[in-house]
ROGU-171620 format. One record per residue (C-alpha): residue number from 0; residue in one letter; y, x, z. Coordinates in steps of 0.5 Angstrom, whole numbers. Each point is the difference from the previous one (the first is absolute). Layout:
<atoms>
{NUM,'A',{Y,X,Z}}
...
</atoms>
This chain:
<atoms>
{0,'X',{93,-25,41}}
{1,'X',{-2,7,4}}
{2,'X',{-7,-1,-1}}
{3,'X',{0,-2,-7}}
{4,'X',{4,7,0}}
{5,'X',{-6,2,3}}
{6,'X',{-5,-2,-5}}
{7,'X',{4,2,-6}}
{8,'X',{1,7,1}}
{9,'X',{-7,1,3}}
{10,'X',{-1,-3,-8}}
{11,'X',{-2,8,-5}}
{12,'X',{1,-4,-6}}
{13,'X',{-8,3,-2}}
{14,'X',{-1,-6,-4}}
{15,'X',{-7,0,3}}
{16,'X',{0,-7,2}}
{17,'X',{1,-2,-8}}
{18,'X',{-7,1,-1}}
{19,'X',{-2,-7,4}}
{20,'X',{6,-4,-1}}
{21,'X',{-2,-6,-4}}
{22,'X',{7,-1,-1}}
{23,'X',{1,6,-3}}
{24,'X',{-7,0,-4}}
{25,'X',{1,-6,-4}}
{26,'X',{8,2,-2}}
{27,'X',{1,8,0}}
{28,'X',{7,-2,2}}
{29,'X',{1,5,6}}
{30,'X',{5,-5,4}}
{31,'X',{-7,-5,0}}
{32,'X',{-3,5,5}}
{33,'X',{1,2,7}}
{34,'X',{4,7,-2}}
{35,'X',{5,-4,-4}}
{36,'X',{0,-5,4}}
{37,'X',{2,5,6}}
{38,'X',{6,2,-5}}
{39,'X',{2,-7,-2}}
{40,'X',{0,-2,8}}
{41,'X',{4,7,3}}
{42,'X',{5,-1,-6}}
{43,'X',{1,-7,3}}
{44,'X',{1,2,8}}
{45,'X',{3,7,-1}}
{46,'X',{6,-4,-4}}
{47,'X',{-1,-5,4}}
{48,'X',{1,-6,-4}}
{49,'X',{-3,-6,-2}}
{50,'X',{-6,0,-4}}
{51,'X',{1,0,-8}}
{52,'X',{-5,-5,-4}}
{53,'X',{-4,6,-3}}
{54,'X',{-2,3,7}}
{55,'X',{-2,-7,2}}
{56,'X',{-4,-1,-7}}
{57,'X',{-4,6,3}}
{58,'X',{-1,0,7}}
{59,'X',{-2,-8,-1}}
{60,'X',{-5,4,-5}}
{61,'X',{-4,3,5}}
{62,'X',{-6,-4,3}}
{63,'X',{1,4,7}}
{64,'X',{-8,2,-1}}
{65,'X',{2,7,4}}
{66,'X',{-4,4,-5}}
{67,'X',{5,5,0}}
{68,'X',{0,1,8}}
{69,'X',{-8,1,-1}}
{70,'X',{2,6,-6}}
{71,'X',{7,3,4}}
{72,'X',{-1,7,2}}
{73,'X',{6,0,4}}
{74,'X',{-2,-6,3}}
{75,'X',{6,-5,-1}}
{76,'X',{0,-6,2}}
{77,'X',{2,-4,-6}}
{78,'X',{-2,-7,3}}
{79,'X',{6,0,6}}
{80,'X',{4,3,-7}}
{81,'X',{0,-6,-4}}
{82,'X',{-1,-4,6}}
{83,'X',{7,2,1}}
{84,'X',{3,-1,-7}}
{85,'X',{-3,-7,-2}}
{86,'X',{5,-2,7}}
{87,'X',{5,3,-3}}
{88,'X',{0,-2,-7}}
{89,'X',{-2,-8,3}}
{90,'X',{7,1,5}}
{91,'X',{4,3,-7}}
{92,'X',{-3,-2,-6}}
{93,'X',{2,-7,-4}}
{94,'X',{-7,-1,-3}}
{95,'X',{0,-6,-5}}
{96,'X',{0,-8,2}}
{97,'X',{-6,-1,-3}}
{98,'X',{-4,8,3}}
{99,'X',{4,-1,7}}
{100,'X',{-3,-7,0}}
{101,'X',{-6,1,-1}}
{102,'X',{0,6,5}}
{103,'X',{3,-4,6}}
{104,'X',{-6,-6,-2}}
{105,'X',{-6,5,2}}
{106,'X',{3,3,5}}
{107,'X',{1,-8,3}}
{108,'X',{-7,-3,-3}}
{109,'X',{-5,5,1}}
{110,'X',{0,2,8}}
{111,'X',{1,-9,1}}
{112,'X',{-8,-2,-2}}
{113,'X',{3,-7,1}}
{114,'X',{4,1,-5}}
{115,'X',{-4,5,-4}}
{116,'X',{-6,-5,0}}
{117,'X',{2,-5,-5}}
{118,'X',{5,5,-3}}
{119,'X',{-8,3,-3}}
{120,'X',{-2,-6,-2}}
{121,'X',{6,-3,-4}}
{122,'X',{0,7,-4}}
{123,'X',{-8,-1,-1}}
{124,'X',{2,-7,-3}}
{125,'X',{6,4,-4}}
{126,'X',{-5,5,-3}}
{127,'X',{-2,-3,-7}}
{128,'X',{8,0,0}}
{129,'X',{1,8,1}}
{130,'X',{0,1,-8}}
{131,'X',{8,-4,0}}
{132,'X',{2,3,7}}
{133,'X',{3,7,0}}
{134,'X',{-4,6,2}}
{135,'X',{1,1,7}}
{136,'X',{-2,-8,1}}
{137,'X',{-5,1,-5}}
{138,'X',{-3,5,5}}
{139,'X',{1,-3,6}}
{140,'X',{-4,-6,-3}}
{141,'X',{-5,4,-1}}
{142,'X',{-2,3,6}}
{143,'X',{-1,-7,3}}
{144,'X',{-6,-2,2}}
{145,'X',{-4,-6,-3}}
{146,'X',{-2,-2,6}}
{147,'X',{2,0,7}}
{148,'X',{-4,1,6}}
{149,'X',{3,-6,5}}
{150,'X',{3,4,6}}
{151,'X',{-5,2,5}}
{152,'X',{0,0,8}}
{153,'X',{-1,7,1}}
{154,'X',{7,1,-2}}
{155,'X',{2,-3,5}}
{156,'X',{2,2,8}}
{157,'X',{-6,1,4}}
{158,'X',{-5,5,2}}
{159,'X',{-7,1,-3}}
{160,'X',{-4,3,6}}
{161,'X',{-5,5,-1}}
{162,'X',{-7,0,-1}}
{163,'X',{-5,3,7}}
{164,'X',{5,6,3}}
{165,'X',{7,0,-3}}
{166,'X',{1,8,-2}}
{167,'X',{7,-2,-2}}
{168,'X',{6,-5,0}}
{169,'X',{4,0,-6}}
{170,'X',{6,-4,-4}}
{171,'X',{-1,-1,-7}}
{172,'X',{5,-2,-4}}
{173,'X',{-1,-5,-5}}
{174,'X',{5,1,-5}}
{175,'X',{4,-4,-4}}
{176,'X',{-2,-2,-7}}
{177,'X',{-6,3,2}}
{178,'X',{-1,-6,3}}
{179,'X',{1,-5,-6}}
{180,'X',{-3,5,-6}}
{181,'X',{-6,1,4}}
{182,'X',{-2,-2,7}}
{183,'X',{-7,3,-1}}
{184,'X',{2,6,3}}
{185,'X',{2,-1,6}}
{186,'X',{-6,-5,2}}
{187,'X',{-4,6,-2}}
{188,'X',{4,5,4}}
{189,'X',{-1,-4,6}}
{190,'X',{-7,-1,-1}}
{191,'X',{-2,7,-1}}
{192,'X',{5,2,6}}
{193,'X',{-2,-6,5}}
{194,'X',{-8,3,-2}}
{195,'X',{0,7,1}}
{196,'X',{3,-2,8}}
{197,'X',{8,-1,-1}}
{198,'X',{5,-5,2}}
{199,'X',{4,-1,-5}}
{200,'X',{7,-4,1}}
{201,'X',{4,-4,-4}}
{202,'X',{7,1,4}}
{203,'X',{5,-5,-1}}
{204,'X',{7,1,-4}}
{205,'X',{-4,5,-4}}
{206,'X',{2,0,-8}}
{207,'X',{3,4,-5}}
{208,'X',{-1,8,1}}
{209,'X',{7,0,-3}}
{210,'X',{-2,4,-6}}
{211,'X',{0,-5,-6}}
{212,'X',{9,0,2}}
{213,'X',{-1,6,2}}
{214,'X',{-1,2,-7}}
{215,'X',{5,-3,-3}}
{216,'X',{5,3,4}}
{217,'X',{1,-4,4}}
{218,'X',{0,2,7}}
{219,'X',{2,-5,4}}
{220,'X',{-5,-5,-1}}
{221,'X',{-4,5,0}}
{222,'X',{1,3,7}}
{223,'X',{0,-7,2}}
{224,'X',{-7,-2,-2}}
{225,'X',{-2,7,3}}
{226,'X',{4,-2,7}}
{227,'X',{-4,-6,1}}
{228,'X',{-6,4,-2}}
{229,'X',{2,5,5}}
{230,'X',{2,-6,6}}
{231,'X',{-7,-3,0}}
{232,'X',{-4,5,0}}
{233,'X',{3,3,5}}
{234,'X',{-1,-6,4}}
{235,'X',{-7,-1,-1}}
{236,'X',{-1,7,2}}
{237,'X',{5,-2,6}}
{238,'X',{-5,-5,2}}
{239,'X',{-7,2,-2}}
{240,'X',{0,7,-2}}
{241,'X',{-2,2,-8}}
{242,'X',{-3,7,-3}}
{243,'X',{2,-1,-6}}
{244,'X',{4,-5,-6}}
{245,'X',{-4,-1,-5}}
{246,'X',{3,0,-7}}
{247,'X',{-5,-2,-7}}
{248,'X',{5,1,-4}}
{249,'X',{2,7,-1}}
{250,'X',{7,-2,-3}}
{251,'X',{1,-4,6}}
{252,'X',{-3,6,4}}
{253,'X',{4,5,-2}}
{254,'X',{6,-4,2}}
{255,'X',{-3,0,7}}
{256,'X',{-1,6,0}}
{257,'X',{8,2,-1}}
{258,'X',{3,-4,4}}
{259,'X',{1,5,6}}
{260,'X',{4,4,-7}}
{261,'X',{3,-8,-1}}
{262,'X',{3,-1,7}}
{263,'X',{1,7,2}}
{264,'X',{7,-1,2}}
{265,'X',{0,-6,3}}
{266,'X',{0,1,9}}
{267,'X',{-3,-7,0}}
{268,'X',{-6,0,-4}}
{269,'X',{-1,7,-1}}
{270,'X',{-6,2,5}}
{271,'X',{-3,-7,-2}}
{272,'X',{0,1,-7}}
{273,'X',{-3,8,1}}
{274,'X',{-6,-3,4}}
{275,'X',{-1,-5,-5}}
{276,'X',{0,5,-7}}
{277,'X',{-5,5,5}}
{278,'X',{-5,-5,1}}
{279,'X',{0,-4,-6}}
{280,'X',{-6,2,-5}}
{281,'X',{-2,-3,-7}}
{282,'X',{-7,-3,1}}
{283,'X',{-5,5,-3}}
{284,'X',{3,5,6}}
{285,'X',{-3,-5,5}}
{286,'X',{-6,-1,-3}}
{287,'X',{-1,8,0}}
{288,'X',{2,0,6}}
{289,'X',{-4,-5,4}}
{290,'X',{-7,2,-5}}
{291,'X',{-1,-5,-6}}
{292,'X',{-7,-1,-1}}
{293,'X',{-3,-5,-6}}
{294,'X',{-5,-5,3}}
{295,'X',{0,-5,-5}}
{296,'X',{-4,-2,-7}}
{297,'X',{6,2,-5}}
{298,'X',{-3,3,-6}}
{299,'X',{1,6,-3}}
{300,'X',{6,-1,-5}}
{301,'X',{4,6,-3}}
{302,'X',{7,-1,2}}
{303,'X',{6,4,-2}}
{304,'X',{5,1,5}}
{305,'X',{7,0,-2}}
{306,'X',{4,5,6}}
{307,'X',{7,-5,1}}
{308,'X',{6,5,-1}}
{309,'X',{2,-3,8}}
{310,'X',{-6,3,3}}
{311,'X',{-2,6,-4}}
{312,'X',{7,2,-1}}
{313,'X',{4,-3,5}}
{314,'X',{-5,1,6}}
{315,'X',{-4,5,-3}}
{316,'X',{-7,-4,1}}
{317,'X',{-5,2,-5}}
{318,'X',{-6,1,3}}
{319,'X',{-1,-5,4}}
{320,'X',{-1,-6,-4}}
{321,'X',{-5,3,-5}}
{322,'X',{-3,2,6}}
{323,'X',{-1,-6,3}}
{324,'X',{-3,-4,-7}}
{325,'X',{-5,6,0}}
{326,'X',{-2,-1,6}}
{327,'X',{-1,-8,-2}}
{328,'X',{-5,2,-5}}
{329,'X',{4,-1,-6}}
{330,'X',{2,6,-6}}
{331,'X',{6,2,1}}
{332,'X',{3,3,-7}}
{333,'X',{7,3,-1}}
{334,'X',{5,-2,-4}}
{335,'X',{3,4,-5}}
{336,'X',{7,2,2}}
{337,'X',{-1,-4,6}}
{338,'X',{7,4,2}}
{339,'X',{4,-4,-5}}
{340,'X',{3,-7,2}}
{341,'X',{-2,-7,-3}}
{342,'X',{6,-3,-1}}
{343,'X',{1,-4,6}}
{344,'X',{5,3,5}}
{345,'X',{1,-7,4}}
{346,'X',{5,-3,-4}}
{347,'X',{0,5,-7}}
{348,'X',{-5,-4,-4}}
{349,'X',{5,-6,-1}}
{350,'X',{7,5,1}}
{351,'X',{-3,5,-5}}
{352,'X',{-5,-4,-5}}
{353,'X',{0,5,-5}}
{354,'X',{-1,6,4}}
{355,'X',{-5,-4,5}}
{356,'X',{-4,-3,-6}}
{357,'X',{-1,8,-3}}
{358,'X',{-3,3,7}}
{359,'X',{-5,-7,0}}
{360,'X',{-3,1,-6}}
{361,'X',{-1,8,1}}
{362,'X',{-2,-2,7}}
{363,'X',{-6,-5,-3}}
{364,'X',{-2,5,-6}}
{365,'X',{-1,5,6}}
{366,'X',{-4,-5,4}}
{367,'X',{-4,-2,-6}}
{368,'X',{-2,7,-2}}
{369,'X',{-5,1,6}}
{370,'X',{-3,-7,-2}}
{371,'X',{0,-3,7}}
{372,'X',{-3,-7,3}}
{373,'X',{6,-1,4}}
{374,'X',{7,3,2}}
{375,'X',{2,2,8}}
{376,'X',{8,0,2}}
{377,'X',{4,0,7}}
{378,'X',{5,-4,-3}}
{379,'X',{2,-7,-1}}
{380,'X',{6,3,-5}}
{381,'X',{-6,4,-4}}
{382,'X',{-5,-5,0}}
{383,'X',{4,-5,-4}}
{384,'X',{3,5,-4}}
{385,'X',{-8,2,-3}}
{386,'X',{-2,-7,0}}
{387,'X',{4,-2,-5}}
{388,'X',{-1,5,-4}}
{389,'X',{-8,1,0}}
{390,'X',{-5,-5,0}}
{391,'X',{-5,3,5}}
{392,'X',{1,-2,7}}
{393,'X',{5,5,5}}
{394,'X',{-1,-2,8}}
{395,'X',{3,4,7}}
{396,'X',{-5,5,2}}
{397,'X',{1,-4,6}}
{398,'X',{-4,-6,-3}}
{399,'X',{-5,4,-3}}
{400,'X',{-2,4,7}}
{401,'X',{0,-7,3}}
{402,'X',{-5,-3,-5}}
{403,'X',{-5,7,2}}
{404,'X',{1,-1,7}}
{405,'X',{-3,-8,0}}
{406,'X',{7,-2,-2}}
{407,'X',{0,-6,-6}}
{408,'X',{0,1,-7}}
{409,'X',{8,3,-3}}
{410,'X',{3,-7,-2}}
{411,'X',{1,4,-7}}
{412,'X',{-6,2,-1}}
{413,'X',{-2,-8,-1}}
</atoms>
């Protein structure tokens, strides 16, 4: 409570971070953006009472996208905020059978590939029925792939051993729905990396980052996916050393990254999990860093790079993956309003259909208003999120920049 105190007094009220809320620019309605979401959640704490159902109404509106901490010139960490107050209406909040059920599905299913896997494939099979089934069914539905890649090995513990002189050794986390919705991309990622001379680990006990039930408020299944996260990694550095996490998921990456912040107050795990934050990095971060250079015979396609809210505005990386493809050889072309959300946000899509169905369809007009081959993104949320609401192919950036250095053609891209 004393650091969302913090938080809210370092808030001015400007009003600045209206401008880029998503939330707001489709509804006007001042408490559908951050200032008055700040206002709702310090007149809930401040009175220290459970949350009303108008309050939970907005703040599950929110898609988490950070945009106003990217726009915010006091600086206000807005993303520990509402952390804090989605835990405080999950504890105080009695939600409706049917919402509350929903909610406590996700948050079980999606982190479980085993359980995840025929779940997509039942709603595949359910999809010509989504015209009788409720809105959020119906969306849920619509976001299942018609097909699933069987699961790959590479998703399982093991090391992948550099090729000539190894420059790195890093964990890659491999992720959880990811796994299911597209396996693709962590074997790109491990091709690319064990190329260009790093040992790439696949530790085990690593699964969920925790974020999925993290934004559903609830913590601690949240802090348990993060601490058998943090527990395996700190064995593999124990035993053979590691330079870095690497994430491909940049909603994932951001979880990594703030589980120092997570586990602050914890004796037992705050040192372990401050290491792991400090050296994890999103997968263009290493490419950088290590030197990307194309070598292969991929063409020269115009490619659209949709920025994920994850990684330009909750790590702040911009840059390096427009960098990278540029580098690779393909025309890179912005996207108009690049700052403002998809609709995905982890769960939201099926949670908020209405606002997530809005942000998509804005979202595609943009990307088809600079006419390009193909759409480019760092996350698994966003790339099923334009997928199903555009017809050009939308792949990780990771397996384009695979595909110029030797790597085989995207799967996607037939």
């Amino acid at each position: 409570m004393a650091e969302s105190e913090k938080i809210l007094r370092a808030c001015v009220h400007c009003g600045f971070c209206t401008a880029t809320c998503p939330t707001y620019l489709l509804t006007g309605d001042e408490l559908d953006g951050p200032r008055g979401r700040i206002y709702l959640i310090k007149e809930m704490f401040e009175k220290e009472r459970p949350a009303d159902a108008r309050t939970a109404r907005h703040i599950d509106r929110c898609l988490s996208c950070l945009s106003c901490m990217t726009t915010c010139p006091s600086s206000v960490h807005y993303m520990h905020l509402v952390d804090h107050a989605r835990a405080h209406i999950e504890k105080t909040y009695a939600r409706p059978l049917d919402e509350r059920a929903m909610r406590t599905a996700l948050a079980f299913v999606l982190p479980r590939p085993a359980l995840a896997r025929p779940l997509f494939r039942l709603a595949a099979a359910l999809r010509p029925l989504a015209h009788m089934l409720p809105r959020r069914i119906a969306a849920a539905l619509a976001l299942a792939p018609a097909r699933l890649s069987s699961p790959s090995c590479v998703d399982a513990p093991q090391v992948f051993a550099a090729q000539g002189a190894r420059r790195k050794r890093v964990a890659l986390l491999n992720g959880c729905v990811q796994t299911v919705l597209d396996t693709s991309i962590n074997e790109a990622t491990i091709r690319l990396l064990t190329r260009l001379g790093v040992e790439v680990v696949v530790a085990k006990g690593v699964g969920c980052c925790g974020a999925l039930p993290h934004h559903l408020g609830k913590v601690d299944e949240s802090r348990r996916y993060a601490r058998a996260n943090i527990e395996a990694w700190a064995r593999e550095i124990e035993s053979g050393g590691l330079d870095h996490i690497v994430v491909n998921a940049s909603g994932c990456g951001t979880s990594v990254k703030d589980y120092g912040h997570m586990f602050r107050n914890d004796p037992t795990l705050a040192d372990k999990a401050a290491h792991i934050s400090s050296i994890a990095k999103d997968v263009t971060e290493i490419l950088q860093e290590i030197g990307f250079a194309p070598s292969g015979d991929a063409p020269k396609l115009r490619v659209a790079y949709h920025s994920a809210c994850s990684l330009q505005h909750g790590q702040k990386i911009s840059q390096e993956p427009v960098a990278l493809l540029r580098t690779a050889g393909f025309d890179v072309v912005a996207v108009p309003e690049g700052h403002i959300c998809c609709g995905s946000a982890g769960t939201y899509n099926v949670l908020q259909p209405k606002f997530a169905e809005a942000l998509r369809s804005r979202k595609v007009a943009n990307i088809e208003s600079v006419a390009p081959d193909i759409v480019a993104a760092g996350n698994i949320g966003c790339i099923v999120q334009i997928r199903s609401g555009m017809s050009l192919p939308v792949v990780h950036t990771v397996e384009l920049l695979d595909w110029a250095s030797g790597g085989p053609k995207p799967p996607t891209l037939g």
